[in-house]
C-alpha positions as CSV (number, residue, x, y, z in Angstrom):
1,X,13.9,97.9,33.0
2,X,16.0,99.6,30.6
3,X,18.7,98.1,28.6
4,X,21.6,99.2,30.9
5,X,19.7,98.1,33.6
6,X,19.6,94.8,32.4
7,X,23.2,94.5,31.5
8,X,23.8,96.0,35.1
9,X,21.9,93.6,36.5
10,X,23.4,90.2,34.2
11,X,27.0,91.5,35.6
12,X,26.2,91.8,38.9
13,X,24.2,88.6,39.0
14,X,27.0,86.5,37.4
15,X,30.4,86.1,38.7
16,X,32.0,85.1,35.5
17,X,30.0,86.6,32.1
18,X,31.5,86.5,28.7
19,X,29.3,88.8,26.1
20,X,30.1,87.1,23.0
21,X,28.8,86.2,19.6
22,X,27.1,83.3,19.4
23,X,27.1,80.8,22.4
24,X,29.9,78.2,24.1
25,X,29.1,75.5,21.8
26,X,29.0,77.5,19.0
27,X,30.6,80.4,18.8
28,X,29.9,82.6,16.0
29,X,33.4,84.6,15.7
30,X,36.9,83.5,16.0
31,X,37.6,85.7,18.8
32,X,34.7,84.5,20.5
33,X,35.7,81.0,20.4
34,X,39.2,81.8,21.9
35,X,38.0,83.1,24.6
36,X,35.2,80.4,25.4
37,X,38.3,78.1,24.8
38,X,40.4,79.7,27.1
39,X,37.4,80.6,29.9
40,X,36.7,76.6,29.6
41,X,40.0,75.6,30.1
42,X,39.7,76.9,33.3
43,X,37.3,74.5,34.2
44,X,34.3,76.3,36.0
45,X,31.1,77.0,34.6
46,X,30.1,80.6,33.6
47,X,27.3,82.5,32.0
48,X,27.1,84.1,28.7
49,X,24.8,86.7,27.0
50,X,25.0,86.1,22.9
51,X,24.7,89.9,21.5
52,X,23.7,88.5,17.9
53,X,20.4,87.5,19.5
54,X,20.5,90.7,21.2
55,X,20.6,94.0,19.6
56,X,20.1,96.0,22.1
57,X,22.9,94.4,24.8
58,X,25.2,94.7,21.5
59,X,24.5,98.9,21.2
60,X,24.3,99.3,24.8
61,X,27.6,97.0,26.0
62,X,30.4,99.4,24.9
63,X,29.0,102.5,26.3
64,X,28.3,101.0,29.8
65,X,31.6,98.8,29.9
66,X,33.8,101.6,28.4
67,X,35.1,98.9,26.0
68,X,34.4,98.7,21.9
69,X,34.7,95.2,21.0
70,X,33.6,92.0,21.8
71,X,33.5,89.6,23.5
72,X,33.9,91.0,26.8
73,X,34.5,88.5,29.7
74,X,33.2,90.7,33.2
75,X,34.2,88.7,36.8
76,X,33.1,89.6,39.7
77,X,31.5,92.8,38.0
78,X,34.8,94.0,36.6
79,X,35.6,93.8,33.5
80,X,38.4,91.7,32.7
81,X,38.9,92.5,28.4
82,X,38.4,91.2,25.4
83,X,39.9,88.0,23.6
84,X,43.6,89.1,23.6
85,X,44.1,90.3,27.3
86,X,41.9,87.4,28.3
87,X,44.3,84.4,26.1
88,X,47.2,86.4,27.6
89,X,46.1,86.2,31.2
90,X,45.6,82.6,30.7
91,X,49.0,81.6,29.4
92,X,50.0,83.7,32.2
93,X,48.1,81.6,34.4
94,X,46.4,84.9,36.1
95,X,43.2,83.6,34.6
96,X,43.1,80.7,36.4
97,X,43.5,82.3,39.8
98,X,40.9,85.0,39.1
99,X,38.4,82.1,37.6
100,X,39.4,80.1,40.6
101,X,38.9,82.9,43.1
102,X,35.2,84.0,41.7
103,X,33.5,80.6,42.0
104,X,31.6,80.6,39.0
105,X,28.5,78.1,39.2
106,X,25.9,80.1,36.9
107,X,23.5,78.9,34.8
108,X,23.6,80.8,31.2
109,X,22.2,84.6,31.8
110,X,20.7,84.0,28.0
111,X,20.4,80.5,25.8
C-alpha cells in the first residue's frame, strides 16, 4: 500500500483524525496542543497519526489534503483545518456540533 493509500485509508477509517506532532498526551508543538485541547474539550474520543514518527505521512499529508501545515484535524473525511480555524470553530461552538454529529469512538490510528 502506498503512502497515500494509507493516509486515504486512516481518513476514511476514522471519523475524527488530527495529524499532529507528537500525541494527545504529549504534544510536541504548540499548535498541536491547542488543537488536542480544543478537540478534547469536546468530549469524544478521536484518533491521531503523530507525523514525527512518521516521515512519510509528514511528506505525503499536504499534497493529498491540499493543506501545508499541521496539525490537520479531518471529520468525516473532510478536512476541517489547521489549529487556528479549528480553536475558532470551537469558541464558535461549530466544533462541537460537527464533533457531536460524527460520533467519534476510535481507537488511535497510530500510538
Amino acid at each position: 500500500m502506498s503512502t497515500e493509500e494509507t493516509i486515504q485509508e486512516q481518513i476514511h477509517s476514522n471519523s475524527i483524525l488530527l495529524y499532529m506532532k507528537g500525541n494527545p498526551e504529549q504534544p510536541m508543538c504548540g499548535f498541536s496542543a491547542q488543537t488536542t485541547k480544543v478537540l478534547m474539550a469536546c468530549g469524544k474520543r478521536f484518533a491521531y497519526v503523530d507525523i514525527l514518527s512518521n516521515p512519510e505521512i509528514r511528506a505525503t499529508l499536504p499534497k493529498v489534503s491540499n493543506w501545508p501545515t499541521f496539525p490537520q484535524l479531518f471529520v468525516d473525511g473532510e478536512l476541517i483545518g489547521g489549529c487556528d480555524i479549528v480553536t475558532e470553530m470551537f469558541e464558535q461552538g461549530e466544533l462541537q456540533v460537527l464533533i457531536d454529529k460524527a460520533g467519534g469512538d476510535e481507537a488511535e490510528a497510530d500510538s
